[in-house]
N, C-alpha and C positions, 0 to 999 in steps of 0.2 A: 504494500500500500504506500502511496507518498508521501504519508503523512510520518512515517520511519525512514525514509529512503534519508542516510547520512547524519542520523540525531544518535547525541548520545544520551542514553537513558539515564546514565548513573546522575544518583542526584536530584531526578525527579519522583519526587512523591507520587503515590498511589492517587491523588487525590486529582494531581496538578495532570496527570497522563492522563486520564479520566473526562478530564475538562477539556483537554485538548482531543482528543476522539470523535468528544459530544462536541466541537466546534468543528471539527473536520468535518464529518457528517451531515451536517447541519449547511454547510456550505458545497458540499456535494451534492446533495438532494436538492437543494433552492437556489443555489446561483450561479454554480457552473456553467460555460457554458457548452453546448453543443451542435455538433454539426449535423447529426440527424433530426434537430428541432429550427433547423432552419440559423443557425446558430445565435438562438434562444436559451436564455434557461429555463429547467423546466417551469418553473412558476411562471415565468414569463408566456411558456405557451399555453400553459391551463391558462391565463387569465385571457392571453387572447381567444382562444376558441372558446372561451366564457362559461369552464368548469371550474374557476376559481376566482373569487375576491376579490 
């Protein structure tokens, strides 16, 4: 995953890798972007074909 690619761990808390997973994710799912969404994110393309908010 890229979110390991070249980090070193040592030193980061349980708590603190955690938070960064839940942000990686979080930014993978919602604002990435993509070239098979026309290169959209996908929030972007739910909201435009008007399945999202």
């Amino acid at each position: 995953m890229e979110l390991s690619y070249g980090c070193d761990w040592g030193g980061v808390a349980m708590g603190g890798s955690i938070d960064m997973l839940d942000a990686y994710l979080k930014w993978y799912r919602d604002v990435r972007i993509k070239g098979d969404l026309d290169y959209r994110s996908p929030t972007q393309y739910r909201r435009d074909l008007g399945l999202a908010a």
